[in-house]
C-alpha positions as CSV (number, residue, x, y, z in Angstrom):
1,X,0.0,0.0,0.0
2,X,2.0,3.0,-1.3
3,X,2.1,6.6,1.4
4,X,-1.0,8.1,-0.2
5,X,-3.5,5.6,0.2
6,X,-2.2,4.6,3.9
7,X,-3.8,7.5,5.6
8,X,-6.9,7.2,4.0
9,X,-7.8,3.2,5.2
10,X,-6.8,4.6,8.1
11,X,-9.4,7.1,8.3
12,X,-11.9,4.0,7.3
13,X,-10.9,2.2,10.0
14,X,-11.2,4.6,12.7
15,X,-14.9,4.4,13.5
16,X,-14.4,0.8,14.2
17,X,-11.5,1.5,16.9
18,X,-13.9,4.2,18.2
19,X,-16.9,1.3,18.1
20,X,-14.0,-1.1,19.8
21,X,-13.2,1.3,22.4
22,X,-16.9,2.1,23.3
23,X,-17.5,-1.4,23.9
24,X,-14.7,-2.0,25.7
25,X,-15.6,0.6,28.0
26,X,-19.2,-0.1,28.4
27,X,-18.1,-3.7,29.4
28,X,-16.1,-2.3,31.9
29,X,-18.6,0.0,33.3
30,X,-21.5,-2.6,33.1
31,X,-21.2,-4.2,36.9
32,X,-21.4,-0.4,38.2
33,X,-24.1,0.1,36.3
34,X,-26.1,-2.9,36.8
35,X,-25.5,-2.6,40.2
36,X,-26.7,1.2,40.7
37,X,-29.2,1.0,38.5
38,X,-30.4,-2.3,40.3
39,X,-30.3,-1.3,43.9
40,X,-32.3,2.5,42.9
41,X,-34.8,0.8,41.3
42,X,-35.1,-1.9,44.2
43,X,-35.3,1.2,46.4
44,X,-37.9,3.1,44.8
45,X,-40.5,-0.2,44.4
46,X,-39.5,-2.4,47.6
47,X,-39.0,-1.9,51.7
48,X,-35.6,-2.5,51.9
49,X,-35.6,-1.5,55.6
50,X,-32.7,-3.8,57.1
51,X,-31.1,-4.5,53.7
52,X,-29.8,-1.1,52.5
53,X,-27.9,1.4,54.9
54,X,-29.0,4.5,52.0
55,X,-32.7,2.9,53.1
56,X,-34.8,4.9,55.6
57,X,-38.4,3.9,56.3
58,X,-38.7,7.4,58.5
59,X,-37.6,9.3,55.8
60,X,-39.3,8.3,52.9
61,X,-39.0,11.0,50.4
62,X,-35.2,11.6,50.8
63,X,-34.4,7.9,50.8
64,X,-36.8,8.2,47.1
65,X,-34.5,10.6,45.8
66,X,-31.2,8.7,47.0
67,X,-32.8,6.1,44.8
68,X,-33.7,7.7,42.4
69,X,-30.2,9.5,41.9
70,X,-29.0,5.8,41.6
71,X,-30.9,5.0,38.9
72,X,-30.3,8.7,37.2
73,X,-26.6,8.1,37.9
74,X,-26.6,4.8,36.0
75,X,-28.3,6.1,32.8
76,X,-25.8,8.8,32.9
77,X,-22.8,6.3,33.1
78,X,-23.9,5.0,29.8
79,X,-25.0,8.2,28.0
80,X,-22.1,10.2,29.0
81,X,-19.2,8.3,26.5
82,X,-21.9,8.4,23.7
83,X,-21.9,12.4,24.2
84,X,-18.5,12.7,24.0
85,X,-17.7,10.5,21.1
86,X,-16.6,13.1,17.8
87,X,-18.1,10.2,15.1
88,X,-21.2,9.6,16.7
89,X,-21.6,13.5,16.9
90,X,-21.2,13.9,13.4
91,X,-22.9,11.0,12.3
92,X,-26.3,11.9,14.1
93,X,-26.9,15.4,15.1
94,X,-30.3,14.6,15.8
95,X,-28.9,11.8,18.6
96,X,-26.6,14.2,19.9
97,X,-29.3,17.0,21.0
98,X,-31.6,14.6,22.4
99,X,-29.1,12.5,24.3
100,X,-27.7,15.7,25.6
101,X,-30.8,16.7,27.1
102,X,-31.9,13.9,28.8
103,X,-28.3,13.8,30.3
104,X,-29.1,17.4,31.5
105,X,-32.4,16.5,32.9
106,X,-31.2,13.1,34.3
107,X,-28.1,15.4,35.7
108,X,-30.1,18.0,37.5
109,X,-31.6,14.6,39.0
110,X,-28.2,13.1,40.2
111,X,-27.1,16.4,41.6
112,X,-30.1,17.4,43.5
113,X,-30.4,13.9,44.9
114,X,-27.2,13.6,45.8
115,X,-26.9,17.2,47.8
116,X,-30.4,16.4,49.3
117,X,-29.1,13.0,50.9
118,X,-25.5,14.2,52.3
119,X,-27.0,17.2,53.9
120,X,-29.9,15.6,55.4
121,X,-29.0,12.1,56.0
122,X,-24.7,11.9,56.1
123,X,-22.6,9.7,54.3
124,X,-20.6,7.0,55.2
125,X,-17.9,8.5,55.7
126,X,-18.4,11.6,58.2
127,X,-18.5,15.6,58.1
128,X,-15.4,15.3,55.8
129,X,-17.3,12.9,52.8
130,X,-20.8,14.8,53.2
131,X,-19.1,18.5,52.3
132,X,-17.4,16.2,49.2
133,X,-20.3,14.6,48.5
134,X,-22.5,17.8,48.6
135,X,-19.3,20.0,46.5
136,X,-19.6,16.7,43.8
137,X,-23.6,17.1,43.3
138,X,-23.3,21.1,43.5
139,X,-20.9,21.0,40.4
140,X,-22.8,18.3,38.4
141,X,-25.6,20.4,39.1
142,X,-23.8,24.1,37.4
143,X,-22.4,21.5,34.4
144,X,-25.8,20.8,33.8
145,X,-27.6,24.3,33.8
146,X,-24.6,25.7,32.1
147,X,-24.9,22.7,29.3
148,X,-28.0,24.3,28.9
149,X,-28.2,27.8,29.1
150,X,-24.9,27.6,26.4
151,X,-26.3,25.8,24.3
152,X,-29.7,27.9,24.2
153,X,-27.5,30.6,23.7
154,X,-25.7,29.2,20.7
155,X,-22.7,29.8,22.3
156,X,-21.4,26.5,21.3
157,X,-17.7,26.6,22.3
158,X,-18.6,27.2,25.8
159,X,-21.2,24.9,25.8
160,X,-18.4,22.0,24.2
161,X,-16.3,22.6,27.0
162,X,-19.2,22.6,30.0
163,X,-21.0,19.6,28.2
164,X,-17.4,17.9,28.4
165,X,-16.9,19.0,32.8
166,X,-20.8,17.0,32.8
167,X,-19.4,14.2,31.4
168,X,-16.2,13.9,33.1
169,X,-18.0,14.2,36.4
170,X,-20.5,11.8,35.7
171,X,-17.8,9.5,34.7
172,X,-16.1,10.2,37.8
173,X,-18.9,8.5,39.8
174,X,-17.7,5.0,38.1
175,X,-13.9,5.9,38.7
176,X,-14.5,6.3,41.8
177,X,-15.0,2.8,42.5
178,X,-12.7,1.4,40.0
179,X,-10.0,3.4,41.9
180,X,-10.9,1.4,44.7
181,X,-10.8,-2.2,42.8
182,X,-6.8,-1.0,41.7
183,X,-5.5,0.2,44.8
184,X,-6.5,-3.1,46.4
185,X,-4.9,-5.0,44.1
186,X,-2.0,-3.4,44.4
187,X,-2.1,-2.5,48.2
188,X,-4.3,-5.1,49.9
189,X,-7.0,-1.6,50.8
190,X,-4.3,0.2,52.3
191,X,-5.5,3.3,54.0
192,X,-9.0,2.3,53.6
193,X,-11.4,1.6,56.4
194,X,-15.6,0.4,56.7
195,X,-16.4,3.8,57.6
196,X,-14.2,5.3,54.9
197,X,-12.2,7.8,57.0
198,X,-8.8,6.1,56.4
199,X,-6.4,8.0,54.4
200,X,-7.2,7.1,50.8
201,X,-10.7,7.3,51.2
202,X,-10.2,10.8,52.6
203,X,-7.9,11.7,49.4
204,X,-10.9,9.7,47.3
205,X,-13.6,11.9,48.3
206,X,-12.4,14.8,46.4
207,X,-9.6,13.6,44.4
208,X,-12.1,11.1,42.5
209,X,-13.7,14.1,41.0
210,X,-11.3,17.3,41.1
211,X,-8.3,15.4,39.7
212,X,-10.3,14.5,36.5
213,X,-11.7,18.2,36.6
214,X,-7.8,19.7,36.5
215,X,-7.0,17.2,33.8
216,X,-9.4,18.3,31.6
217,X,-8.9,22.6,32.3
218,X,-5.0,21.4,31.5
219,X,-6.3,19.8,28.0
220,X,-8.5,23.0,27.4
221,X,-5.4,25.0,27.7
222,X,-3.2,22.9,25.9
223,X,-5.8,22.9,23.2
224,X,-6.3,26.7,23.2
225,X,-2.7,27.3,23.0
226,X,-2.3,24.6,20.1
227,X,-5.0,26.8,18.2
228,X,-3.4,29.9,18.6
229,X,-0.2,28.7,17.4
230,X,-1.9,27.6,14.2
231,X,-0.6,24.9,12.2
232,X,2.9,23.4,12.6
233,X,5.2,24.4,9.6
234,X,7.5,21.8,7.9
């Protein structure tokens, strides 16, 4: 195959690596879901008095919307790569608006329920994980209304970059747990305790969340900067 026509089978191929990739992932993010999406609905349609610590039979409303921000939470997990993928984008413009605002409606969801629950019922984890906790819903809760109110405004590069901090933090939710699986592997849960005030769990309550945050302002910059340099010269 002679220089010319290599970058152009190239270009075929990559909407199957992108198909690969997404599968890949969703595999990986399937036991998360499954299980969040499982245990919200089991909360919303059964007493699980007994079964479920996030379960409160003297609270019923707030324990709803814990379980309801479960079930929210999972959809997003799946919806969230889907948004962010460039080929799917292009491909379906149509998919892309109505995807996007069910993510903002199912975010406003997550957020609210998860603010509601740490300042009314605690977390696991203390004082400490319910300011995290409550800091994590708050911020999916801007991403969301600022999704929006960009996009209504056709301000579309703004609205890129805030549709991207939803779906990072959204994704976050999932890391958060797998961060968990890997550092027991490779530490035996080092620092980690059942109420979750042990040393990594403390660096995981905010860390799960802000570090992807930072990463991605540090790719906005690089990414402005690159544009502003224009194209490389030969």
């Amino acid at each position: 195959m002679n220089q010319i026509a290599l970058p152009h089978a190239l270009r075929r191929f990559r909407p199957a690596r992108w198909l690969i990739a997404l599968v890949v992932l969703f595999l990986l993010m399937f036991g998360f879901v499954r299980h969040s999406a499982g245990m919200g609905i089991a909360g919303l349609l059964r007493d699980l008095s007994g079964l479920n610590p996030f379960y409160a039979a003297d609270a019923p409303w707030v324990t709803g919307i814990m379980f309801l921000h479960m079930v929210t939470g999972a959809i997003l997990t799946l919806q969230a790569p889907l948004q962010l993928i460039g080929p799917i984008r292009r491909m379906s413009r149509g998919f892309h608006r109505w995807n996007g605002r069910a993510m903002i409606v199912f975010g406003l969801i997550t957020g609210f329920g998860g603010i509601v629950y740490a300042c009314l019922r605690g977390t696991t984890g203390g004082l400490f994980m319910d300011i995290s906790s409550t800091a994590y819903g708050i911020l999916i809760f801007i991403a969301a209304v600022q999704t929006y109110r960009l996009g209504r405004a056709k301000k579309w590069k703004q609205h890129e970059r805030w549709g991207w901090r939803l779906s990072v933090l959204v994704i976050s939710s999932w890391l958060y747990r797998m961060h968990y699986v890997i550092w027991d592997r490779l530490t035996g849960g080092w620092g980690t305790t059942p109420d979750m005030t042990g040393p990594f769990d403390q660096f995981q309550a905010w860390g799960f969340f802000l570090g992807y945050l930072l990463l991605l302002e540090v790719y906005f910059i690089i990414e402005a900067s690159r544009k502003k340099r224009g194209p490389a010269r030969g």
